[in-house]
Backbone as CSV, one residue per row, in Angstrom:
resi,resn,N_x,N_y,N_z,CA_x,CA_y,CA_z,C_x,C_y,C_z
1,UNK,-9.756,50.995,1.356,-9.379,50.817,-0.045,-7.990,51.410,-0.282
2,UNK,-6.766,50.650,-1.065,-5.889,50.898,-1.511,-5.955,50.773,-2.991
3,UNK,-5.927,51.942,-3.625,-5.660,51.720,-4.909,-4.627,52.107,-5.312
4,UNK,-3.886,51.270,-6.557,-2.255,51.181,-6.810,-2.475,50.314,-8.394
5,UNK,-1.239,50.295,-8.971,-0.827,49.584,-10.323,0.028,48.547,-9.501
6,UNK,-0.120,47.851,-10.847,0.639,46.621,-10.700,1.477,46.384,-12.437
7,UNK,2.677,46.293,-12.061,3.733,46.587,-13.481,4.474,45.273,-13.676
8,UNK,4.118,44.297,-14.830,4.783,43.276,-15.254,5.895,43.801,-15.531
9,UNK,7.481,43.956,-15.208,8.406,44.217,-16.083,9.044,42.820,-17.289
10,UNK,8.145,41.897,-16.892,8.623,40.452,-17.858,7.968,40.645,-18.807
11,UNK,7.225,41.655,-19.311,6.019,41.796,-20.414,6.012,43.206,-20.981
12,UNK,6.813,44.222,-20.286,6.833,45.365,-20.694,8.149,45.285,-21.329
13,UNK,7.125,45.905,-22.815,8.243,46.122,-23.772,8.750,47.628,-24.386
14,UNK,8.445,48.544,-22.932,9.241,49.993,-23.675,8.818,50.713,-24.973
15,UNK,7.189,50.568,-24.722,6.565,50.987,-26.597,6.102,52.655,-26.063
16,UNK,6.052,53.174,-24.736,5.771,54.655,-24.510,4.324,54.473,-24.474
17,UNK,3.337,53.210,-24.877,2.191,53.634,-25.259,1.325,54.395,-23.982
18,UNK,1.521,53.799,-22.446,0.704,54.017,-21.634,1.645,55.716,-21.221
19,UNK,2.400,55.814,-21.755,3.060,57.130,-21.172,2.180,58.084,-22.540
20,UNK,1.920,58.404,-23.345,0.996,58.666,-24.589,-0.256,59.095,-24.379
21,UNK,-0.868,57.563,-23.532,-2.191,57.906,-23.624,-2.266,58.386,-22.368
22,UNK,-1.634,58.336,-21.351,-1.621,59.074,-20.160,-1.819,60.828,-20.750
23,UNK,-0.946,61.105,-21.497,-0.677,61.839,-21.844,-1.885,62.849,-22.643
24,UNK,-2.053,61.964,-23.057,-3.482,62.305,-24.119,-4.738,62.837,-23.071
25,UNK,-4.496,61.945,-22.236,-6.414,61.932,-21.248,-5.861,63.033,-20.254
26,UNK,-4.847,63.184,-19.859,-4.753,64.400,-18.733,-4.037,65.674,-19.243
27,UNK,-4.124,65.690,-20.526,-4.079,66.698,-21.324,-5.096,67.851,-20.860
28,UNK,-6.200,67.161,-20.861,-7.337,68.085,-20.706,-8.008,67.692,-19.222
29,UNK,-7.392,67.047,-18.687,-8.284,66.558,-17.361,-8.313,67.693,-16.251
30,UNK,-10.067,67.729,-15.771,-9.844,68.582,-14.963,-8.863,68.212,-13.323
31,UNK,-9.150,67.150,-13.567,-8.858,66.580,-11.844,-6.906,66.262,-12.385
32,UNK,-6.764,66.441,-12.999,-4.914,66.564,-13.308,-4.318,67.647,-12.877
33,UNK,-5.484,68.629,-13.685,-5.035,70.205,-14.626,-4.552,70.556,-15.659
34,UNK,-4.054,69.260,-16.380,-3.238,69.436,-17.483,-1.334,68.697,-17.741
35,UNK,-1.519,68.269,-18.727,-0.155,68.236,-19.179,0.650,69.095,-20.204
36,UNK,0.644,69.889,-20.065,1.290,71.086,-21.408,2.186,71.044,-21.781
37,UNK,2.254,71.041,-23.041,3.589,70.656,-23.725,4.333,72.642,-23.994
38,UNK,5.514,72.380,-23.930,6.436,73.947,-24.202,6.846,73.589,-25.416
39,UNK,6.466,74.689,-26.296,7.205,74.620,-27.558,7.105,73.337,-28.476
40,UNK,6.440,72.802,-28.907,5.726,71.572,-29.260,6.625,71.482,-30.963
41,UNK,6.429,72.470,-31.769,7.382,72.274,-32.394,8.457,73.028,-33.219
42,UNK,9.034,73.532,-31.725,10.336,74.159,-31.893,11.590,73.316,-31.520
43,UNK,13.051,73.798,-31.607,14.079,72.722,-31.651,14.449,71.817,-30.563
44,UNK,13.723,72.440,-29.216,13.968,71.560,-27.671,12.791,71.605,-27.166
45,UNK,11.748,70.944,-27.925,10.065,70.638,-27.049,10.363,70.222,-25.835
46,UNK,9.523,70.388,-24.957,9.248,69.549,-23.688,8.006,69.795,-22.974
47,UNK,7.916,69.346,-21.999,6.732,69.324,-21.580,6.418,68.260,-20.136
48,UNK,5.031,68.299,-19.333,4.945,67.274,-18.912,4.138,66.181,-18.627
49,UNK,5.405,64.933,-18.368,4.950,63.472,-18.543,4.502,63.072,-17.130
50,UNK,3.623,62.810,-16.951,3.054,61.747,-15.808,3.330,60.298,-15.329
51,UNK,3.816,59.811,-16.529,4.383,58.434,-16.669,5.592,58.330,-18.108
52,UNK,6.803,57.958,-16.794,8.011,58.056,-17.954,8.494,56.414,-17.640
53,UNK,9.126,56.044,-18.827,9.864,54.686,-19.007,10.796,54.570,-18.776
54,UNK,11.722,53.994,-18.053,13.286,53.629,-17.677,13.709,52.889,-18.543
55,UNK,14.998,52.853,-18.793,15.576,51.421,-19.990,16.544,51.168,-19.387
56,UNK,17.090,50.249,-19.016,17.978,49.735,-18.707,18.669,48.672,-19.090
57,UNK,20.067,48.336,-19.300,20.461,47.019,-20.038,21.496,45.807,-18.856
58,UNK,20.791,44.979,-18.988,21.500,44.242,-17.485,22.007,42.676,-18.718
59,UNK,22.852,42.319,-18.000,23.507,40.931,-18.322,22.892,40.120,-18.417
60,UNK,22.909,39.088,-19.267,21.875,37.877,-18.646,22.338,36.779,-18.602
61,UNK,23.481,36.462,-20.254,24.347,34.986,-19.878,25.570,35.478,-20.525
62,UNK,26.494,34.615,-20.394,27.574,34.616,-21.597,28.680,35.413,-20.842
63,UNK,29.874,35.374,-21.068,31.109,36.151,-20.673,31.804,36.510,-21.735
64,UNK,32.557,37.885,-21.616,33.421,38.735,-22.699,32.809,38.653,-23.597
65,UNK,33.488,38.991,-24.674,32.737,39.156,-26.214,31.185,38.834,-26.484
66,UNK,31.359,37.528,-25.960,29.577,36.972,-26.567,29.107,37.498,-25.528
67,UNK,29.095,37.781,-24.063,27.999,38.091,-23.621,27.164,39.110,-24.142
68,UNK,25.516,38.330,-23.873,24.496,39.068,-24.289,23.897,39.784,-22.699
69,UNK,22.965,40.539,-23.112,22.183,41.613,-22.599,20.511,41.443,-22.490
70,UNK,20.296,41.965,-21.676,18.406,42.006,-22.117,18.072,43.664,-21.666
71,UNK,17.186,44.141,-22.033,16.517,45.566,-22.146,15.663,45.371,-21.158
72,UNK,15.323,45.595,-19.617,14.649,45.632,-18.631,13.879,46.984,-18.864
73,UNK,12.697,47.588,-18.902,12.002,48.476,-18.702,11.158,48.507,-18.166
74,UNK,11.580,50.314,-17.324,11.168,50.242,-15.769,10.116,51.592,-15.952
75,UNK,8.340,51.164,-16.292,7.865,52.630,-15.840,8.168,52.870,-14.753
76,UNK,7.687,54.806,-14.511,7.634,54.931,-13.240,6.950,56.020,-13.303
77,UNK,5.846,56.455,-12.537,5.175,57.546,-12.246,4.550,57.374,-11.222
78,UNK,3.705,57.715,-10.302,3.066,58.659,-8.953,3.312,56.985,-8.385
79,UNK,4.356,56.846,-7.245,3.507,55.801,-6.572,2.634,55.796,-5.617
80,UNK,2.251,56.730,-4.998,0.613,56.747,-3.723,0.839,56.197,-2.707
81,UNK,2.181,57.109,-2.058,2.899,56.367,-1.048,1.783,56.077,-0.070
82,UNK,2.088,55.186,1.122,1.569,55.083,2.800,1.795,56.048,2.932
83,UNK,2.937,56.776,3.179,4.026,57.151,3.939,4.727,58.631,3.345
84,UNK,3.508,59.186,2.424,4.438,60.214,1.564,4.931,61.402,1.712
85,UNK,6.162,61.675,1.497,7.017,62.328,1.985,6.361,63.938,1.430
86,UNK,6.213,63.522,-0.012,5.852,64.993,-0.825,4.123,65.869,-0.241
87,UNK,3.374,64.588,0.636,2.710,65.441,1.509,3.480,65.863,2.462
88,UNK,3.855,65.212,3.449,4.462,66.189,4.650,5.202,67.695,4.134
89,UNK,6.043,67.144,3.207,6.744,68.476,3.460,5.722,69.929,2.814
90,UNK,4.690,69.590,2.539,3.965,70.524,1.529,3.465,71.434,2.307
91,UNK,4.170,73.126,1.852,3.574,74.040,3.516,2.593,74.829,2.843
92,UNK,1.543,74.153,2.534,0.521,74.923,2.034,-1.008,73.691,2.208
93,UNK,-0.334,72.454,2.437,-1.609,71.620,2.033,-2.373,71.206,0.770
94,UNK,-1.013,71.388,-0.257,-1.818,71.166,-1.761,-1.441,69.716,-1.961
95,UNK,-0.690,69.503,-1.461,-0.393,67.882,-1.954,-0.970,67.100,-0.313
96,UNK,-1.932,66.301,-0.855,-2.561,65.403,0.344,-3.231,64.077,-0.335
97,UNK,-3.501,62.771,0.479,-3.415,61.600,0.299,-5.033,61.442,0.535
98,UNK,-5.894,61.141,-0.196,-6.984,61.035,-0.177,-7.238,60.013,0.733
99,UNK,-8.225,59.590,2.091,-8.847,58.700,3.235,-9.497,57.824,2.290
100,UNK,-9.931,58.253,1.158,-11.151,56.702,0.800,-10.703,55.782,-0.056
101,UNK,-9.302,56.740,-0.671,-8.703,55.171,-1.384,-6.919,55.366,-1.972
102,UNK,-6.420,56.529,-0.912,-5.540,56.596,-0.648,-4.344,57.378,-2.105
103,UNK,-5.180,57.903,-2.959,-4.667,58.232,-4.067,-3.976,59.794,-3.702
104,UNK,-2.836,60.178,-3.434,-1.704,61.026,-3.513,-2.950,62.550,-4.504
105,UNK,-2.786,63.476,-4.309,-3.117,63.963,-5.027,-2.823,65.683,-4.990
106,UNK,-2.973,66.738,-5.678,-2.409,68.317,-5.298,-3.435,68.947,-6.149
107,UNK,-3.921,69.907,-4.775,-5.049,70.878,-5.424,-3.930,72.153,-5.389
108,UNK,-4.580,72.078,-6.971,-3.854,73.238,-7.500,-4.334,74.731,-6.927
109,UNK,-5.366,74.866,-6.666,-5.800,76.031,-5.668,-4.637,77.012,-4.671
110,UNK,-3.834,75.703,-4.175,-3.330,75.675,-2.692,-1.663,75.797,-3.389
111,UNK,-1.627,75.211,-4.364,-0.216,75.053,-4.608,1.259,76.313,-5.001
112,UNK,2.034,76.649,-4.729,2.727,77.952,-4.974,3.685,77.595,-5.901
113,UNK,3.901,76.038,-6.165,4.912,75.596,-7.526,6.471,75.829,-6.076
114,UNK,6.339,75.418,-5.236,7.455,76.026,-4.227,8.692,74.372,-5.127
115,UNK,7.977,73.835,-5.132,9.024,72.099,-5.407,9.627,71.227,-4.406
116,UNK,9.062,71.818,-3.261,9.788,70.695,-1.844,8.833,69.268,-2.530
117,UNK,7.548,69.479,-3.246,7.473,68.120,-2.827,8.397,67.156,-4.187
118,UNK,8.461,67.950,-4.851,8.895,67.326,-6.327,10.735,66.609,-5.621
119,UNK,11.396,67.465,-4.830,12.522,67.320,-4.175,12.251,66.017,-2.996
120,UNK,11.212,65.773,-2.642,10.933,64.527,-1.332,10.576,63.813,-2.476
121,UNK,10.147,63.609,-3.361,10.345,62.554,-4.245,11.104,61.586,-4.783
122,UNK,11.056,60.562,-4.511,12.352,59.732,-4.846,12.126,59.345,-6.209
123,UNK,10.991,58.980,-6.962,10.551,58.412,-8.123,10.400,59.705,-9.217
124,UNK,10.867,60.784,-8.695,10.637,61.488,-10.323,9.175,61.902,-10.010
125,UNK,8.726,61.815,-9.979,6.964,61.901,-10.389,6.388,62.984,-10.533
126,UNK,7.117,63.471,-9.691,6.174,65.274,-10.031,6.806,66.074,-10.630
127,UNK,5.851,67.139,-11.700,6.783,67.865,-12.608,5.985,68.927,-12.168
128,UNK,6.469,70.640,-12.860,6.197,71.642,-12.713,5.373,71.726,-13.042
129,UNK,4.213,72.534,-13.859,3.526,73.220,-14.784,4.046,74.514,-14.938
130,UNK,5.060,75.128,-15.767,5.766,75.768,-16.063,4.598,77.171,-16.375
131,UNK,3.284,76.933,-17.151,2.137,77.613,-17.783,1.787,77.995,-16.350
132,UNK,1.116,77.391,-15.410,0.662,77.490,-14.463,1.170,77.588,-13.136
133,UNK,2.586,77.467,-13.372,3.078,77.521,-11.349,3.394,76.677,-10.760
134,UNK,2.054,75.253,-11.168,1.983,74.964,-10.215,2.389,73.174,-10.266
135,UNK,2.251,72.469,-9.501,2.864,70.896,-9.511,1.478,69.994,-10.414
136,UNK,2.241,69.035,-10.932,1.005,67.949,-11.376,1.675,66.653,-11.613
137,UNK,0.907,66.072,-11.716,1.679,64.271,-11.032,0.419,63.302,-11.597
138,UNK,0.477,62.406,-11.751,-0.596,60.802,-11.527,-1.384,61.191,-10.317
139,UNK,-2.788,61.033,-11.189,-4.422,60.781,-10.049,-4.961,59.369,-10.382
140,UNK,-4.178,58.325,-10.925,-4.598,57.127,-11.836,-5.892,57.032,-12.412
141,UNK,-5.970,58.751,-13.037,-7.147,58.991,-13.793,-7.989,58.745,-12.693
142,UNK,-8.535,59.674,-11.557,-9.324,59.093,-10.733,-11.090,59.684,-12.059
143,UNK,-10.535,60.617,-12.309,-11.870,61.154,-13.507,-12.136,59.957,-13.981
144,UNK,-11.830,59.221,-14.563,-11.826,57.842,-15.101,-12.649,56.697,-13.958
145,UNK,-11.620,56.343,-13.413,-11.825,55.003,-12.585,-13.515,55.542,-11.598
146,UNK,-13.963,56.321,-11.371,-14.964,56.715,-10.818,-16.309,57.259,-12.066
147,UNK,-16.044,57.031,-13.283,-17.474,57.732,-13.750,-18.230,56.637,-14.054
148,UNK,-19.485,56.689,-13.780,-20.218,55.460,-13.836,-20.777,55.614,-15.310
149,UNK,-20.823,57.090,-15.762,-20.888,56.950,-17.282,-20.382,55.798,-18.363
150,UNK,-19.649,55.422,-17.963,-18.257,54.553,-18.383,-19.002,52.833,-18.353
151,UNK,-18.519,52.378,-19.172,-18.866,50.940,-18.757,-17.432,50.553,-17.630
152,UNK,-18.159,49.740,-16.946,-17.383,49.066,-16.011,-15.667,48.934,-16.302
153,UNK,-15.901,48.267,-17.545,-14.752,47.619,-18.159,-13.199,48.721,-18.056
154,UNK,-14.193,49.969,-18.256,-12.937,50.824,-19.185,-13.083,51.939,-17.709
155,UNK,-13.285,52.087,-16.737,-12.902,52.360,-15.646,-11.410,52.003,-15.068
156,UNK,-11.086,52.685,-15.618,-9.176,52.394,-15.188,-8.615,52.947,-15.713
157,UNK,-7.454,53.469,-15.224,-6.275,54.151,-15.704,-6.487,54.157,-17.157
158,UNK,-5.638,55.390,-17.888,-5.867,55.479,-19.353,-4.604,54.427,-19.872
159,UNK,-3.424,54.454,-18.995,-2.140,53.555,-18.950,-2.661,52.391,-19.271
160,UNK,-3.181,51.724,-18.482,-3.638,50.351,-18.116,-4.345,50.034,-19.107
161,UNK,-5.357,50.878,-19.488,-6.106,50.664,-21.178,-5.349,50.603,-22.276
162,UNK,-4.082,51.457,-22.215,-3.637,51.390,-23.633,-2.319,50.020,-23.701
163,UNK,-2.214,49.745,-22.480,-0.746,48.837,-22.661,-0.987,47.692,-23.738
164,UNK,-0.434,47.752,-24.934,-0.877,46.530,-25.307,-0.280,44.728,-25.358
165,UNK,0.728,45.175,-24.170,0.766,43.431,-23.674,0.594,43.109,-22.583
166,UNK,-0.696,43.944,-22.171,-1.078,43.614,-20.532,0.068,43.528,-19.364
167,UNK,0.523,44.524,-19.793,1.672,44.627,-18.316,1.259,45.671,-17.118
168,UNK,0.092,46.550,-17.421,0.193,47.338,-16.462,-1.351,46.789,-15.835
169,UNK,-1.613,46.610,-14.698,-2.732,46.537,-13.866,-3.374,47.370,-13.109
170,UNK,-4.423,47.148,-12.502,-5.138,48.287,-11.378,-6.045,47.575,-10.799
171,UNK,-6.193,48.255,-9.263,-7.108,47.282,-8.659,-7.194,47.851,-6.994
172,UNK,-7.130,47.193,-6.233,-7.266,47.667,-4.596,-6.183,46.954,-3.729
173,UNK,-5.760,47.368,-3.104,-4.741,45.840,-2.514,-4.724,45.587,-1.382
174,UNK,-5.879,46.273,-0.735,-6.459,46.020,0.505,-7.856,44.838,-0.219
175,UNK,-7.871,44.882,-1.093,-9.121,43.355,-1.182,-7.624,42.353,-1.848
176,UNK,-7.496,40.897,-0.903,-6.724,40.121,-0.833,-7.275,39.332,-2.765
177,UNK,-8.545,39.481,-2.792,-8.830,38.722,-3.716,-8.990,39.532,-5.212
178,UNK,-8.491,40.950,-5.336,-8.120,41.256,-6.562,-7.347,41.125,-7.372
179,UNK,-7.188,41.180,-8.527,-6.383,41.026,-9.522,-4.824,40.789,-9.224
180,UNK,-4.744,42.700,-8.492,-3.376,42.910,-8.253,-2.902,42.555,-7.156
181,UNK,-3.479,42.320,-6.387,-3.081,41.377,-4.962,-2.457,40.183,-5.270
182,UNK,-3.759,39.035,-5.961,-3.298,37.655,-6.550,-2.197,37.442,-7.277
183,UNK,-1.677,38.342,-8.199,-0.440,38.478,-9.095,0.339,38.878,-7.962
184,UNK,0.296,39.704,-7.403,1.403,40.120,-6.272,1.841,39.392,-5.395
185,UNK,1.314,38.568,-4.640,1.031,37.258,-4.149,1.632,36.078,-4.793
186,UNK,1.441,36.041,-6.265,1.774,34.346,-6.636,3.049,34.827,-7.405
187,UNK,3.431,36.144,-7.820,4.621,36.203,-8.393,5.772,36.713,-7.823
188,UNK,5.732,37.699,-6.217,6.285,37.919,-5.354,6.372,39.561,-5.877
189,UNK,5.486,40.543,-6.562,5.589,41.975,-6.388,6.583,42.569,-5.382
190,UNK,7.324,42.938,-5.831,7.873,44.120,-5.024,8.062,45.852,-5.390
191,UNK,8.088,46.351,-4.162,7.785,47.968,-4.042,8.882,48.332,-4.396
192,UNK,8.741,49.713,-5.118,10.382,50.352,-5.719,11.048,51.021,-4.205
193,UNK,12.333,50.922,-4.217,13.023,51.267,-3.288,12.054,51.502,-1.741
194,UNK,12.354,50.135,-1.393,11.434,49.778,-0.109,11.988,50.601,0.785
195,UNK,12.854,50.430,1.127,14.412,50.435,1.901,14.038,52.400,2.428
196,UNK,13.249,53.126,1.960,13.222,54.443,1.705,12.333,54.963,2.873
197,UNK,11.300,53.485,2.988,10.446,53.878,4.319,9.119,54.520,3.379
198,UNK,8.753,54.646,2.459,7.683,55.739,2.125,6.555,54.560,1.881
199,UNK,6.749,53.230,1.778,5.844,52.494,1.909,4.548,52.671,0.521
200,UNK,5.316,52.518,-0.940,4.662,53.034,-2.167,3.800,51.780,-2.333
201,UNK,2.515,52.193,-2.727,1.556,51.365,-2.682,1.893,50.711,-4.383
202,UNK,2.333,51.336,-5.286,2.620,50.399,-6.680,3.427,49.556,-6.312
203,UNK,3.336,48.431,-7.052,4.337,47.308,-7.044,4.669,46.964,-8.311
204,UNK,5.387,45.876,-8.611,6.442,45.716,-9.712,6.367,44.266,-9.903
205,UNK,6.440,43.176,-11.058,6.475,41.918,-10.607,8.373,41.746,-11.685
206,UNK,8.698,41.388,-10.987,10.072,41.117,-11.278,10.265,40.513,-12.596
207,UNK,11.222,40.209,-13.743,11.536,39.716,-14.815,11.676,38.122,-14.663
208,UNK,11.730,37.365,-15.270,11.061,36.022,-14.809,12.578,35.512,-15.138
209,UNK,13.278,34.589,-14.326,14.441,33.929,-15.136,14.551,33.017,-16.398
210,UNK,15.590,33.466,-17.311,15.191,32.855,-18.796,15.430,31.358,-18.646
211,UNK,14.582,31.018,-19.840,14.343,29.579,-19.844,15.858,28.769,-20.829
212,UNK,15.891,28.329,-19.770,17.252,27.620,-20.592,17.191,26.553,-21.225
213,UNK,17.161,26.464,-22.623,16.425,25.195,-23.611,18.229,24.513,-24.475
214,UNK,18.156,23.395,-24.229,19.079,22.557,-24.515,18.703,22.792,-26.336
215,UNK,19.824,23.239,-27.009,19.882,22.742,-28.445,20.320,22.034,-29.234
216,UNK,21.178,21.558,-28.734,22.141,20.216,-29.007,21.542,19.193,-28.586
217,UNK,20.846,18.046,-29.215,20.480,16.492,-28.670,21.744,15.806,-28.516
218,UNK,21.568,15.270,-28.018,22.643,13.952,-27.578,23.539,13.608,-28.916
219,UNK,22.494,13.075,-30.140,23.275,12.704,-30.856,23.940,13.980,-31.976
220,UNK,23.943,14.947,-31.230,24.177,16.089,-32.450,25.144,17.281,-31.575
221,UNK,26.314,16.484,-30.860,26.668,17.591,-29.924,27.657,18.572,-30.391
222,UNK,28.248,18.446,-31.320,28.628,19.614,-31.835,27.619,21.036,-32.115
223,UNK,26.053,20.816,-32.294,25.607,21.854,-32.589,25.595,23.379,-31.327
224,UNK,25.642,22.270,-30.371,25.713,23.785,-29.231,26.946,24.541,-29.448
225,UNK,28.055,23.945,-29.825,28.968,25.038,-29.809,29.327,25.882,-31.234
226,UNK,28.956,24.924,-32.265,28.280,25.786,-33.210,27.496,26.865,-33.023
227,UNK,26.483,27.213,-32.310,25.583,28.236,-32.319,25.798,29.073,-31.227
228,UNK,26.748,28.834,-30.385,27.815,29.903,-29.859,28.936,30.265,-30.604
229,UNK,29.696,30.062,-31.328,30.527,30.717,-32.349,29.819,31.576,-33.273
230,UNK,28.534,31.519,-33.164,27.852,31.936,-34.251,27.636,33.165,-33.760
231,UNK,27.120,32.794,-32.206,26.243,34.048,-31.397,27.881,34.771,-31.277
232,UNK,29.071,34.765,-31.148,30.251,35.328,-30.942,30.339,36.241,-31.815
233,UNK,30.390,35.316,-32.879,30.650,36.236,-34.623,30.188,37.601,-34.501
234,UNK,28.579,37.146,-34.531,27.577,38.411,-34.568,27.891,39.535,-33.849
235,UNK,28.120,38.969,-32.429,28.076,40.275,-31.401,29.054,41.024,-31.899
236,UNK,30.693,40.240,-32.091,31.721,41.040,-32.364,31.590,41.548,-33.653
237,UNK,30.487,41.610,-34.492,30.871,42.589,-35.763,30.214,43.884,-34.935
């Protein structure tokens, strides 16, 4: 068993919600330890996040003035490497990769807060516990995805429950015929910074290329360049 997310970025729209409710459920989770917020409301709160959002603004058509933009947003939290670096380097044995379904994980028992693994991290993912010493990161709610208390349904990540335009997934990706396999498969998923060797079991399904819709009919061809002078105007105020 491989268990991993699967992240529409063509559907994620940067609302924080699954970073929130992440937030919310491993607040108190024992199998986390906690997310504690510092100073909650004094003038520089912080605290930590398990799952943070990237924004990014990339090109999409148009040159000089009119060109427009689109808002790409990139979660990112624990990916559950093959290959993970932030176990090896860990000289205590608190950070280790679970055999039955491969989920990354750090017993806090073991941990000294030293930060080699937070430093072998390429994705950000692990933060301090400033209260406690010690490291804490994404268990993709394993408290969750395992209580049979639970109806079936709501066995999954607290992320994955709260997204509300179905961009984030969960599933196994050693069964060819799950969810996140099939999407990974028919839309071409790819792993964040492959190239790194750590072999991260999350994947990503790429932004879809925009649909390019003719607005001008034949008999009305002045309107396309009408509604580029228009789109010009705007940008440049």
């Amino acid at each position: 068993m491989k268990l991993g997310l699967l992240i529409d970025m063509d559907t994620c729209v940067g609302c924080h919600a699954c970073a929130v409710a992440c937030k919310e459920w491993n607040g108190q989770s024992l199998m986390a330890g906690g997310a504690p917020d510092y100073d909650p409301q004094g003038a520089q709160p912080a605290g930590v996040w398990f799952n943070r959002i990237r924004h990014f603004e990339i090109a999409d058509f148009g040159n000089g003035p009119g060109q427009c933009t689109r808002t790409v947003n990139l979660p990112m939290s624990c990916m559950h490497c093959e290959d993970a670096d932030c176990v090896t380097v860990c000289p205590t044995g608190a950070s280790y990769k679970r055999a039955e379904d491969g989920i990354v994980m750090v017993d806090p028992d073991k941990c000294m807060g030293c930060n080699y693994c937070a430093w072998a991290c390429p994705y950000g993912a692990r933060e301090l516990d400033q209260n406690e010493g010690v490291m804490r990161k994404c268990t993709l709610c394993v408290d969750r995805i395992y209580d049979t208390a639970l109806p079936e349904r709501e066995r999954q990540p607290a992320c994955v429950l709260a997204c509300p335009t179905h961009a984030r997934h969960f599933g196994d990706y050693d069964d060819p015929q799950s969810k996140v396999s099939v999407l990974a498969r028919e839309r071409g998923a790819v792993p964040l910074m492959e190239q790194l060797g750590y072999k991260p079991v999350n994947r990503y399904l790429p932004p879809r290329a925009p649909v390019q819709v003719d607005v001008a009919p034949a008999d009305r061809p002045g309107l396309k360049k009408r509604l580029a002078d228009m789109v010009n105007r705007l940008v440049s105020l």
